[in-house]
N, C-alpha and C positions, 0 to 999 in steps of 0.2 A: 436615565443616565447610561452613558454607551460602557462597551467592557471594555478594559484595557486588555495588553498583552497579560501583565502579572494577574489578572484579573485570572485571565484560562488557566494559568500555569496553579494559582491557588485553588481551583475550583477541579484542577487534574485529577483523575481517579489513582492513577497507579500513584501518582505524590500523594496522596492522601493516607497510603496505606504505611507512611512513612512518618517515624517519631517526629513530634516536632521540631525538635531540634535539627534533624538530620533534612527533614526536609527544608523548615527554613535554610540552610546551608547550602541545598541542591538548588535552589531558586535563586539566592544570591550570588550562586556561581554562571549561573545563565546570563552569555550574552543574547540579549537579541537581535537577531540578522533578518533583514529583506533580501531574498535572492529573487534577480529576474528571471524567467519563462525559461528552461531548455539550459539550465547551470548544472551542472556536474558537482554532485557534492561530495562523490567520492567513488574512485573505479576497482574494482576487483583488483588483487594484489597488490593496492596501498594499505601502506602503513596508519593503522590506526590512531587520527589525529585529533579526535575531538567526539564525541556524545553527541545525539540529537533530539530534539524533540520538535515535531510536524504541530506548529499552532493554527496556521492557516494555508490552505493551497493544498497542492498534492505533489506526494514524491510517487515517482516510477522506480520501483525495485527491478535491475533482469542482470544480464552479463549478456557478452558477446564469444557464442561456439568455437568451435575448434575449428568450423568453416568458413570462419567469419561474420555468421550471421547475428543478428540482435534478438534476446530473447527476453520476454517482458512476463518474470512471476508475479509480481501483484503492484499495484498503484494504493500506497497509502494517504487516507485524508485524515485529518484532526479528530482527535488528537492523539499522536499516536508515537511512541520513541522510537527510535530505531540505532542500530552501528553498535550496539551494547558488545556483541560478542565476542569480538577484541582484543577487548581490555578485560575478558575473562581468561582466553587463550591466549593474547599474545601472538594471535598466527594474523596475516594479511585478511584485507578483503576481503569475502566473495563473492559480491555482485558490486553491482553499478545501482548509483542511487541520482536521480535528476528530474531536478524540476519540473512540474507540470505546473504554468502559470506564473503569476507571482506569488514568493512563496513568503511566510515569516516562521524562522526556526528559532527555539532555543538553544543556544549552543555550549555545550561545555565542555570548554578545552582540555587537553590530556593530564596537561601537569594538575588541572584541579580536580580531573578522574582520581588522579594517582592519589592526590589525599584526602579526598572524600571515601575512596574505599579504605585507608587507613585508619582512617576515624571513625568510620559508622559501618558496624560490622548490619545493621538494618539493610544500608543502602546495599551494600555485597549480596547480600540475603535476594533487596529485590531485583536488582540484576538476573540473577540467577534464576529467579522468578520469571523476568522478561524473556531470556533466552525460552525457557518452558514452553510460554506461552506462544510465541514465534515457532518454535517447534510442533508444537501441535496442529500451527495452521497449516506451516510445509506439509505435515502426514496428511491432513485434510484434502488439500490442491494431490497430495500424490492419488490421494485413494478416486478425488471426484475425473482425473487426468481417466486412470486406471477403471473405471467404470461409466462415468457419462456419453453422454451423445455429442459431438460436438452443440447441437440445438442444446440442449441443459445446459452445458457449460456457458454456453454464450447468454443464455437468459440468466444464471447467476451472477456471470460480472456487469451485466446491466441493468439488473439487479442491485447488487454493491456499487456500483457506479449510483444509481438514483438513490437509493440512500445517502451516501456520500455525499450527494448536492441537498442536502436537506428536503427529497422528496420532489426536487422540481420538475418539470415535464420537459427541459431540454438539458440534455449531458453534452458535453463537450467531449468527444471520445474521437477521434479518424476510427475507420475499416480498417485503415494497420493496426491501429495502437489495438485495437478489440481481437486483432488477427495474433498478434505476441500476445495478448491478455491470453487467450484461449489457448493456443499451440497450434492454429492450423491456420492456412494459408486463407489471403484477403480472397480469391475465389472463391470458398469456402463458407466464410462471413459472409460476402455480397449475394449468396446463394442465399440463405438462410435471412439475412434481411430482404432480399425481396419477396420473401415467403411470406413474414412478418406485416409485411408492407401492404399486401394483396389480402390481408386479414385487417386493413387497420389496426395490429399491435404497437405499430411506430411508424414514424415517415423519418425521411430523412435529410437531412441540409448539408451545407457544407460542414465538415468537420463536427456536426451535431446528430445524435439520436431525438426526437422529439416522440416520448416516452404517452402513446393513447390509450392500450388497457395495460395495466399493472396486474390485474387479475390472472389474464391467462397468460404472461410470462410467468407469475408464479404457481400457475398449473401445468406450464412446459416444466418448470423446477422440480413439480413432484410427483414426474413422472417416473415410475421406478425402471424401465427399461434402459437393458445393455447399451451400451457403444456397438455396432456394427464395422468389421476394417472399410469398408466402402465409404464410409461417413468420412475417411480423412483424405484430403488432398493436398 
């Protein structure tokens, strides 16, 4: 028997942690949306318009600099919430959140934010809980930024990337999207994968990693040496 959408949303870890009631109430507030490939679901300095919950596909979290450029902090896969912080502060945006793929979201819109947290002092609780946890990955990403090699870094989001595809041996990832994943330029990446390359660790196709030892990416991972400044370009 296949899953359904309510299927994921009842079997959700973080809904789980949630009184029945309040959870039943969170899932009946869920619309569910199909967004195409490269949809914008919401830009730094909008107004917070609705909850989300990633059932299937992937969102790209980043914002765009002061110089214009696009910068890409993390790509979340299923299943995962996001946009909560909000509707805790009441302040804007701040990043950019967009489609990777076709996507299917939980959606819950503001006005039923505003009386779901009215009524379930739980759900307020695990908001606040969500923010947390979101927080802790930011200090994570700052501390791995602040101490990795660009080669770590890029074996961990390829890393989280093959995970994210259930283990499979081809990621759907470009040199740029891995170049904003990381923070350093597609020269940089394309260095380091032909390195990878000329090891047999991965080959590479259009717009794909095609993933051949998993082993010694995760012994690039743990390897405990500095960052070097020469490593970035």
């Amino acid at each position: 028997m296949s899953i359904t959408v309510k299927d994921i949303l009842y079997q959700d870890r973080w809904l789980a942690g949630l009184p029945a009631l309040a959870r039943e109430d969170v899932i009946n507030a869920a619309q569910i949306k199909t967004i195409p490939n490269h949809t914008v679901i919401f830009q730094q300095e909008d107004t917070h318009k609705a909850f989300y919950g990633l059932l299937m596909g992937y969102i790209d979290i980043g914002k765009i600099t002061v110089e214009g450029q696009e910068t890409q902090l993390t790509r979340l896969s299923p299943v995962q919430w996001f946009g909560e912080m909000s509707f805790l502060d009441h302040a804007p945006r701040t990043h950019n959140a967009t489609s990777r793929g076709d996507v299917t979201l939980a959606v819950i819109a503001g006005s039923d934010m505003t009386r779901l947290l009215a009524t379930h002092n739980s759900f307020y609780t695990a908001l606040v809980q969500l923010v947390c946890q979101h927080t802790r990955l930011l200090y994570r990403a700052v501390d791995d930024f602040m101490q990795m090699s660009p080669e770590r870094m890029l074996a961990r989001r390829v890393l989280e990337l093959w995970e994210a595809a259930g283990g499979s041996d081809q990621i759907r990832c470009s040199q740029d999207e891995l170049a904003r994943l990381v923070g350093v330029s597609r020269q940089s990446i394309n260095r380091i994968l032909g390195r990878w390359e000329d090891r047999r660790v991965i080959e590479r196709a259009y717009r794909t990693l095609i993933v051949r030892d998993i082993q010694t990416l995760e012994n690039i991972l743990k390897n405990e040496g500095r960052k070097h400044c020469c490593d970035y370009s």
